[in-house]
Backbone as CSV, one residue per row, in Angstrom:
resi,resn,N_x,N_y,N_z,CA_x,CA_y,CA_z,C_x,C_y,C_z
1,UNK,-2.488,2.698,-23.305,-1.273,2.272,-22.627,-1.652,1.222,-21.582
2,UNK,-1.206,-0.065,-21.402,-1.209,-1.023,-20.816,-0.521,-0.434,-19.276
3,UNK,-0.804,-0.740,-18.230,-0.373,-0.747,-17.073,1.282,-1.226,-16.775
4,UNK,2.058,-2.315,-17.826,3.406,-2.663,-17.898,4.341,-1.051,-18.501
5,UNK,3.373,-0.368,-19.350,4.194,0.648,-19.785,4.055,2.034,-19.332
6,UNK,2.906,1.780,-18.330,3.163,3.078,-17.271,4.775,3.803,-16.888
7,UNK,4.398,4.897,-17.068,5.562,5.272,-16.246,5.764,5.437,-15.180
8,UNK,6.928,5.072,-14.647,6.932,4.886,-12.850,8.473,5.834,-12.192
9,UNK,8.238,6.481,-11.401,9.292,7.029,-11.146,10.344,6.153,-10.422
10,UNK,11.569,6.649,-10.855,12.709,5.796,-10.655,13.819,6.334,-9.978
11,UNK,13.785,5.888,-8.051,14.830,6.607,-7.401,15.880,5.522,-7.596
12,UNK,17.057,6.285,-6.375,18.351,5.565,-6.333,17.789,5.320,-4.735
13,UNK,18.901,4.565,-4.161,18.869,3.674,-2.875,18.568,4.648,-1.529
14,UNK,19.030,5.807,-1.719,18.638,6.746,-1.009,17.772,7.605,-0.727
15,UNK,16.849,7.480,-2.049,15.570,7.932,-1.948,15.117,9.108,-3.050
16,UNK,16.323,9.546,-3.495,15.844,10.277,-4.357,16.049,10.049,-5.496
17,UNK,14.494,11.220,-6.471,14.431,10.697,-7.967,15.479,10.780,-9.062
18,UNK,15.585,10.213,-9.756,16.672,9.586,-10.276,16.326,9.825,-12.021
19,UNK,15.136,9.525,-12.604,14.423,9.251,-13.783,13.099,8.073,-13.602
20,UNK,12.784,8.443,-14.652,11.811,7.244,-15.296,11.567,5.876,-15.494
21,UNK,10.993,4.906,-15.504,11.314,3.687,-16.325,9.564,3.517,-16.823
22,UNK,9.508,2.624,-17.702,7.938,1.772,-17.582,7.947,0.607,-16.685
23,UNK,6.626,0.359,-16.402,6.832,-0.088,-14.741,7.457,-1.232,-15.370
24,UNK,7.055,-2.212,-16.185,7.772,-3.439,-16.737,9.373,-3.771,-16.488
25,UNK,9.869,-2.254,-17.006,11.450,-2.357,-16.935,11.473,-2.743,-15.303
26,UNK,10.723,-1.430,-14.455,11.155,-1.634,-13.251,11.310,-2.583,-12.218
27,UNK,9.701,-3.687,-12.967,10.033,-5.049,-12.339,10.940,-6.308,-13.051
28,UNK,11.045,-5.394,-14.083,11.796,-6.964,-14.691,13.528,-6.798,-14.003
29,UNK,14.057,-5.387,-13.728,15.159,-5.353,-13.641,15.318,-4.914,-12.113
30,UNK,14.124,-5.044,-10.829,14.160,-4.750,-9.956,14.650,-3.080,-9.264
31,UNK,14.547,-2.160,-10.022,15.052,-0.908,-10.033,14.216,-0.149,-8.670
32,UNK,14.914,0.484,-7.835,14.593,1.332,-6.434,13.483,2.334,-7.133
33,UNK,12.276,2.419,-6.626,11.186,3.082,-6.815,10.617,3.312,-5.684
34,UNK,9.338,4.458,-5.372,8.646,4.510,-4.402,6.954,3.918,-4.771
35,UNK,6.501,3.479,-3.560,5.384,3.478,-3.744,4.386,4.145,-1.912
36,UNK,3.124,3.463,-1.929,2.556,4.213,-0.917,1.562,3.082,-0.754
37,UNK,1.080,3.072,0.625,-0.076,2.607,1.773,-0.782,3.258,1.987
38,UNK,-1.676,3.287,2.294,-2.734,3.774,3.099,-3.852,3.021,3.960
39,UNK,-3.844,2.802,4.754,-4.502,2.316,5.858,-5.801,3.012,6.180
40,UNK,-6.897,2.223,6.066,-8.056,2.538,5.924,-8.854,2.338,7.757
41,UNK,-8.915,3.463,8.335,-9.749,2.800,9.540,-11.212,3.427,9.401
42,UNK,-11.151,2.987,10.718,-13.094,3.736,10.789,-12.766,4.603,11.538
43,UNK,-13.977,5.662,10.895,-13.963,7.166,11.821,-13.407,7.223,13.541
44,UNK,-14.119,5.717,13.930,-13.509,4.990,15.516,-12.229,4.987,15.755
45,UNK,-11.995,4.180,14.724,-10.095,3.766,15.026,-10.249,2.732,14.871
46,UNK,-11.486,2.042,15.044,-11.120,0.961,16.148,-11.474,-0.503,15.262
47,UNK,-11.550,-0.410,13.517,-11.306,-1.332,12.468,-10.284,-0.784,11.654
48,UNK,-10.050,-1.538,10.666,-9.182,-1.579,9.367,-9.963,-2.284,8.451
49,UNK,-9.395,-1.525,7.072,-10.403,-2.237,5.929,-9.330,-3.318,5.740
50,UNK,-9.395,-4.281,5.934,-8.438,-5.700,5.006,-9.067,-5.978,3.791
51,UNK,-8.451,-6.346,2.662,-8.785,-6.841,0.916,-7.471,-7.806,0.966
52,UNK,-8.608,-8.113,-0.396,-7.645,-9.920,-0.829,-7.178,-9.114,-2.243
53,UNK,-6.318,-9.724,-2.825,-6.087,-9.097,-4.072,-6.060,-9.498,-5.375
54,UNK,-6.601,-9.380,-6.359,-6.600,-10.581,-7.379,-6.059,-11.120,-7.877
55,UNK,-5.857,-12.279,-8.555,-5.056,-13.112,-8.874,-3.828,-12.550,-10.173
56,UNK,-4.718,-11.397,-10.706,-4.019,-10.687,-11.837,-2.973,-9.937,-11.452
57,UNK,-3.112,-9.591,-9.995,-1.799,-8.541,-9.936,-0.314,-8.949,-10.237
58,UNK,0.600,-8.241,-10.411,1.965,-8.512,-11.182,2.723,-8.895,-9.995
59,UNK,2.621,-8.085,-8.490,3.467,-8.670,-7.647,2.172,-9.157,-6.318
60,UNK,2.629,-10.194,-5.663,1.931,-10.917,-4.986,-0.064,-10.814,-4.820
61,UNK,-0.061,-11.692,-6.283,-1.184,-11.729,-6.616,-2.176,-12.996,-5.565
62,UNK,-3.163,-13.050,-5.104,-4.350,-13.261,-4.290,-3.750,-12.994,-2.766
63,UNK,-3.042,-12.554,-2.362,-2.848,-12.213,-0.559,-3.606,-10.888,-0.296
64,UNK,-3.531,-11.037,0.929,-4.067,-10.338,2.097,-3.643,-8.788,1.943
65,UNK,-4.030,-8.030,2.342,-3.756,-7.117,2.405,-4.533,-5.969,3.383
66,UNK,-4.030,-4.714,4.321,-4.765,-3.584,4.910,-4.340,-2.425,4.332
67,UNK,-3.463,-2.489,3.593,-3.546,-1.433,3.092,-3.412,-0.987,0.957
68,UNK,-4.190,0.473,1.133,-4.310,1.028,-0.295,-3.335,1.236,-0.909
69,UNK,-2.755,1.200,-2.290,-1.754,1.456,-2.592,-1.020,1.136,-3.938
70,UNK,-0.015,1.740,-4.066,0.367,1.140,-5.259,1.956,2.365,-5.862
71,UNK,2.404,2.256,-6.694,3.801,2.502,-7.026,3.590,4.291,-7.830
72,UNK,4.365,4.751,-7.293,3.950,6.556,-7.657,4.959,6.663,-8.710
73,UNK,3.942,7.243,-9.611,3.968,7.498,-11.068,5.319,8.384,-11.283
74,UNK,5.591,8.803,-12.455,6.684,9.671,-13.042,5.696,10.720,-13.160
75,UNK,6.606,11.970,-11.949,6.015,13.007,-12.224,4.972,13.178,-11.132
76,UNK,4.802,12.033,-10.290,3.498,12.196,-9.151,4.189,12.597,-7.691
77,UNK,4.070,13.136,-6.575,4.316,13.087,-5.591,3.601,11.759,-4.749
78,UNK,4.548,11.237,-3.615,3.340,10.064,-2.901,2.540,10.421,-2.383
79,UNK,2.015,11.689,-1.876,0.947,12.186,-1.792,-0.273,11.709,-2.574
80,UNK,0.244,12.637,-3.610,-1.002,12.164,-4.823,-1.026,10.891,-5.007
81,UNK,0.074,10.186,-5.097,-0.231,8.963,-5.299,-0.917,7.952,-4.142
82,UNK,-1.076,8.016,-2.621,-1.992,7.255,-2.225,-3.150,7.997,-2.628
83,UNK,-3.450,9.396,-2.385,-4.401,10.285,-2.921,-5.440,9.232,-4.296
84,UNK,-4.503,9.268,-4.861,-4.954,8.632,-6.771,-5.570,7.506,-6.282
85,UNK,-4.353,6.343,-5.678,-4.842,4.819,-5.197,-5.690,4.572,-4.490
86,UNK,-5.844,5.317,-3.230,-7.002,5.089,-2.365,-8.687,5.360,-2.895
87,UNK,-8.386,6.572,-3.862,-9.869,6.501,-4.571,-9.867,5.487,-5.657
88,UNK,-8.906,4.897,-6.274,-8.807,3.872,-7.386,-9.353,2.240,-6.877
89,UNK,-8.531,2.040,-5.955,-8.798,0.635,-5.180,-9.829,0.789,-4.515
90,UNK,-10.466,1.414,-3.718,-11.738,1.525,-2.722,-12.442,2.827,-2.917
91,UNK,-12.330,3.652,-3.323,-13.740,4.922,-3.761,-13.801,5.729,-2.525
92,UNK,-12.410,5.952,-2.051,-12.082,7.244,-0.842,-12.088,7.832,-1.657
93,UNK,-13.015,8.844,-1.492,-12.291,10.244,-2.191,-12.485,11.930,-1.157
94,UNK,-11.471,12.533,-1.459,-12.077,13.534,-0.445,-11.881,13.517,1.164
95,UNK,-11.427,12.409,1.596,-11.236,11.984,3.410,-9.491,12.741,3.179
96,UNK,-9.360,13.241,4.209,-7.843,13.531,4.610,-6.914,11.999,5.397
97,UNK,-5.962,12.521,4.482,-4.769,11.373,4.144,-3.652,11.781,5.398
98,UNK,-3.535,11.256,6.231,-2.686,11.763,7.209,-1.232,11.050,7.327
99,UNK,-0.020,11.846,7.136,1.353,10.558,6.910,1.376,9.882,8.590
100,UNK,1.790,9.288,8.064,2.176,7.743,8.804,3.328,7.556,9.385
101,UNK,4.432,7.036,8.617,6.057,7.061,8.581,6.266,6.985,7.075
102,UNK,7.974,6.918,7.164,8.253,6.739,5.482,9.016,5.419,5.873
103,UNK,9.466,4.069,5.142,10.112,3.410,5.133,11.190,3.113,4.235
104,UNK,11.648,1.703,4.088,12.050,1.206,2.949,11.635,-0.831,2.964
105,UNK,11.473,-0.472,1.369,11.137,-2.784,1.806,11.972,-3.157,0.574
106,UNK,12.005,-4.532,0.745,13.262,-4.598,0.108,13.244,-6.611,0.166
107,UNK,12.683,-6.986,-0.521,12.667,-8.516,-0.851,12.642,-8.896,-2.531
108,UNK,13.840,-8.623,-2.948,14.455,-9.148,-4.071,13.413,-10.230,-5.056
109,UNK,13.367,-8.915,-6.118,13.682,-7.979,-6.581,13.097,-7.069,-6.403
110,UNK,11.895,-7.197,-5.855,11.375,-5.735,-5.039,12.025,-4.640,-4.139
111,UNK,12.036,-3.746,-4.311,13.045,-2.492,-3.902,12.218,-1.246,-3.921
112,UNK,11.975,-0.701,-2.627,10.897,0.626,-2.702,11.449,1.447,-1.370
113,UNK,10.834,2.407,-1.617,10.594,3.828,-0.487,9.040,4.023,-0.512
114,UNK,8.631,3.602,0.853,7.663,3.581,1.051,6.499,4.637,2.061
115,UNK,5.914,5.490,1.293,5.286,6.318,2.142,4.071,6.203,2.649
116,UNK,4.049,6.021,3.804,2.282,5.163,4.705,1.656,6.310,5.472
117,UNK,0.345,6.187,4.813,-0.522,7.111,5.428,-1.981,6.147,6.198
118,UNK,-2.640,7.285,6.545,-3.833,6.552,6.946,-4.967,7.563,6.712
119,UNK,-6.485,7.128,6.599,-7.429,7.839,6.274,-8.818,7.090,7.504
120,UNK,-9.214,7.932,7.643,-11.023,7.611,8.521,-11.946,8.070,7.225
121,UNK,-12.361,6.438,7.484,-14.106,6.813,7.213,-14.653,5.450,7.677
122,UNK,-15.669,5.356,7.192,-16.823,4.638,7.439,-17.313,3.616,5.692
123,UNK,-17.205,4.224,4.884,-17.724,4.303,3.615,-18.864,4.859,3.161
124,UNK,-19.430,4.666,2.505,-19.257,3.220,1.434,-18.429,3.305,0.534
125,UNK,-17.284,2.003,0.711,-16.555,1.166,0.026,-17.067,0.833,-1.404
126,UNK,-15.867,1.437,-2.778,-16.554,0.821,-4.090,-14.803,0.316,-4.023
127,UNK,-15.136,-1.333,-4.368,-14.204,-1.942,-4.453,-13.763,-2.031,-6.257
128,UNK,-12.802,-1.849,-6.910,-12.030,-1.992,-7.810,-11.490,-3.126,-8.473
129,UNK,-12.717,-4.165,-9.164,-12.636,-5.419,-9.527,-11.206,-5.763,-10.134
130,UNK,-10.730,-5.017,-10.631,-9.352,-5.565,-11.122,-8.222,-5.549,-10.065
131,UNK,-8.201,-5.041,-8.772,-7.331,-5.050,-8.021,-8.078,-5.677,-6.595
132,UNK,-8.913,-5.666,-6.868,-8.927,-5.993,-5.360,-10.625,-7.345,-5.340
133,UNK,-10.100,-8.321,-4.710,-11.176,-9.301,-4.883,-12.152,-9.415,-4.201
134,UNK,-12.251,-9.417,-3.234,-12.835,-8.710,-1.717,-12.613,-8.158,-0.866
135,UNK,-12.908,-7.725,-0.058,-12.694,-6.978,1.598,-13.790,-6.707,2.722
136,UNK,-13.434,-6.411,3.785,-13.752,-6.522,5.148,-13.504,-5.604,6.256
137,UNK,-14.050,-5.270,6.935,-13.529,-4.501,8.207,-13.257,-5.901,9.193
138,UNK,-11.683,-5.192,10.083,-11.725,-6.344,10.987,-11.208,-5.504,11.981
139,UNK,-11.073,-5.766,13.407,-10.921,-5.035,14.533,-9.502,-5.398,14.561
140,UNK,-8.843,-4.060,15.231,-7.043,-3.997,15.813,-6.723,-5.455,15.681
141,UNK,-7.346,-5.587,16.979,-6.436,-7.358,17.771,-6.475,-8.243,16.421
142,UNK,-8.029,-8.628,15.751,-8.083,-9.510,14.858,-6.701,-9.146,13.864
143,UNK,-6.355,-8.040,13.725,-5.357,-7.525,12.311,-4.279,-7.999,12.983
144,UNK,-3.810,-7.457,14.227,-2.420,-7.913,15.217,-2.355,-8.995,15.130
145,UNK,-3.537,-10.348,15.122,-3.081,-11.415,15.294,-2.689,-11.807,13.942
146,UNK,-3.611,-11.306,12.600,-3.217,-12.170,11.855,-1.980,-11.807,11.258
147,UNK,-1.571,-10.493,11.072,-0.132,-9.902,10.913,1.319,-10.336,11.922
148,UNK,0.653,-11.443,12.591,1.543,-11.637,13.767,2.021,-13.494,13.654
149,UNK,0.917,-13.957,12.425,0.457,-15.335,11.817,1.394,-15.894,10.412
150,UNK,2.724,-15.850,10.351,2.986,-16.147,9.109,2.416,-17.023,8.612
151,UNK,1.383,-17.736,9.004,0.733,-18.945,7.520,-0.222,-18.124,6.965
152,UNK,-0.469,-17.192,7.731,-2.002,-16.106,7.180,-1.074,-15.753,5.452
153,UNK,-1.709,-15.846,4.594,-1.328,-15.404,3.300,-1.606,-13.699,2.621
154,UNK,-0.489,-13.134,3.707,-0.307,-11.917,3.432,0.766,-11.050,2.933
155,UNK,0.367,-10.232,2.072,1.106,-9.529,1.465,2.898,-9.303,1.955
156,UNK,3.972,-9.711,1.869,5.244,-9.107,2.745,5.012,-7.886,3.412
157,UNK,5.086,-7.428,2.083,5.062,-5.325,2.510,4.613,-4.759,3.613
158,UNK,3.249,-4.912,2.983,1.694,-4.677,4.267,1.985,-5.182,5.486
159,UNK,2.412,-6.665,5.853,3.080,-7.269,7.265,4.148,-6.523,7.854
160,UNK,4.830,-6.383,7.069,5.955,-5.858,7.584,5.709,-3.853,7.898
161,UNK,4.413,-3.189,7.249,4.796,-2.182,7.011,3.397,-1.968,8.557
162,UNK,2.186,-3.209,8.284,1.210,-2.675,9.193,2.215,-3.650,10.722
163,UNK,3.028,-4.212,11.155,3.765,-4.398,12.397,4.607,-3.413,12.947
164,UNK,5.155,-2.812,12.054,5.712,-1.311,12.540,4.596,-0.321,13.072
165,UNK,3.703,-0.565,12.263,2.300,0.429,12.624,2.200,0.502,14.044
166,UNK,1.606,-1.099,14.295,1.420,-1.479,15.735,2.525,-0.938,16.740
167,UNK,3.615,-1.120,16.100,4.997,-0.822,16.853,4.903,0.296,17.552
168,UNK,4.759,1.083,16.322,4.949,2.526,16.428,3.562,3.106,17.251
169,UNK,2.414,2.605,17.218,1.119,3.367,17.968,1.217,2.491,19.364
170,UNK,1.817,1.316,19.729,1.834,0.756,21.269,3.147,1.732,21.662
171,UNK,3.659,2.344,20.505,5.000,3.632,21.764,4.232,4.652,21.814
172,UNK,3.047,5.172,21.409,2.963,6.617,21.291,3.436,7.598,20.022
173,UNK,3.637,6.745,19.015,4.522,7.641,17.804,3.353,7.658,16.901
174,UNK,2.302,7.316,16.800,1.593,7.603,15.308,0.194,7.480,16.171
């Protein structure tokens, strides 16, 4: 089975599951789905793993990115599913996944419920040649600024999902 005919679970606007599609349908016809983040720091706090992404991916292929992730399956909880992604894209396995917030993003035809977690470690990092092209640790400020940089060539989602981050940890909420 090709990755277009995955099955992907398929909510309505409110968040809950609804049915199935293959992911293909879901992007060709923009259909409300969830997916998941995960934010990689160091045992410190005090980096983030950033990755570039390869040119192959289906939605915003070579940008920036801090966080793990990807669209939760038919039949998966988002649990499991950063769970699945974070050891798929980078070779976490085993670190506790701690939630984050839940969102929603929404730049046509993209349409999701988005559940963001975060994980500590250190590594070692096994990067996932088909998804991910390189990566880096970079410190808070460096991430604040460049998430703060619209010419920086980064992901929507991730910008929009790691600025709430910031949001939310300069109030005291995460």
């Amino acid at each position: 089975m090709t990755a277009a005919e995955e099955l992907v679970a398929v909510y309505d606007a409110e968040g809950a599951v609804v049915g199935s599609a293959p992911r293909w349908r879901m992007r060709a016809e923009g259909l409300w789905h969830a997916a998941t983040g995960v934010l990689v720091r160091s045992l410190d706090g005090t980096r983030v793993f950033v990755h570039r992404r390869t040119g192959t991916k289906d939605v915003y292929p070579g940008l920036h990115d801090c966080l793990a992730g990807g669209v939760v399956a038919a039949g998966e909880t988002p649990q499991r599913c950063a769970e699945r992604e974070v050891a798929e894209e980078l070779g976490v396995r085993g670190a506790r996944l701690v939630p984050l917030f839940r969102t929603r993003f929404v730049d046509p035809p993209v349409r999701y419920h988005a559940s963001l977690f975060e994980v500590r470690t250190d590594g070692p990092l096994s990067l996932q040649p088909e998804e991910v092209a390189e990566g880096w640790w970079t410190d808070l400020d460096e991430l604040r600024a460049r998430v703060a940089d619209p010419a920086w060539p980064m992901v929507p989602d991730g910008r929009a999902f790691t600025a709430e981050w910031f949001r939310r940890r300069d109030a005291g909420e995460v």
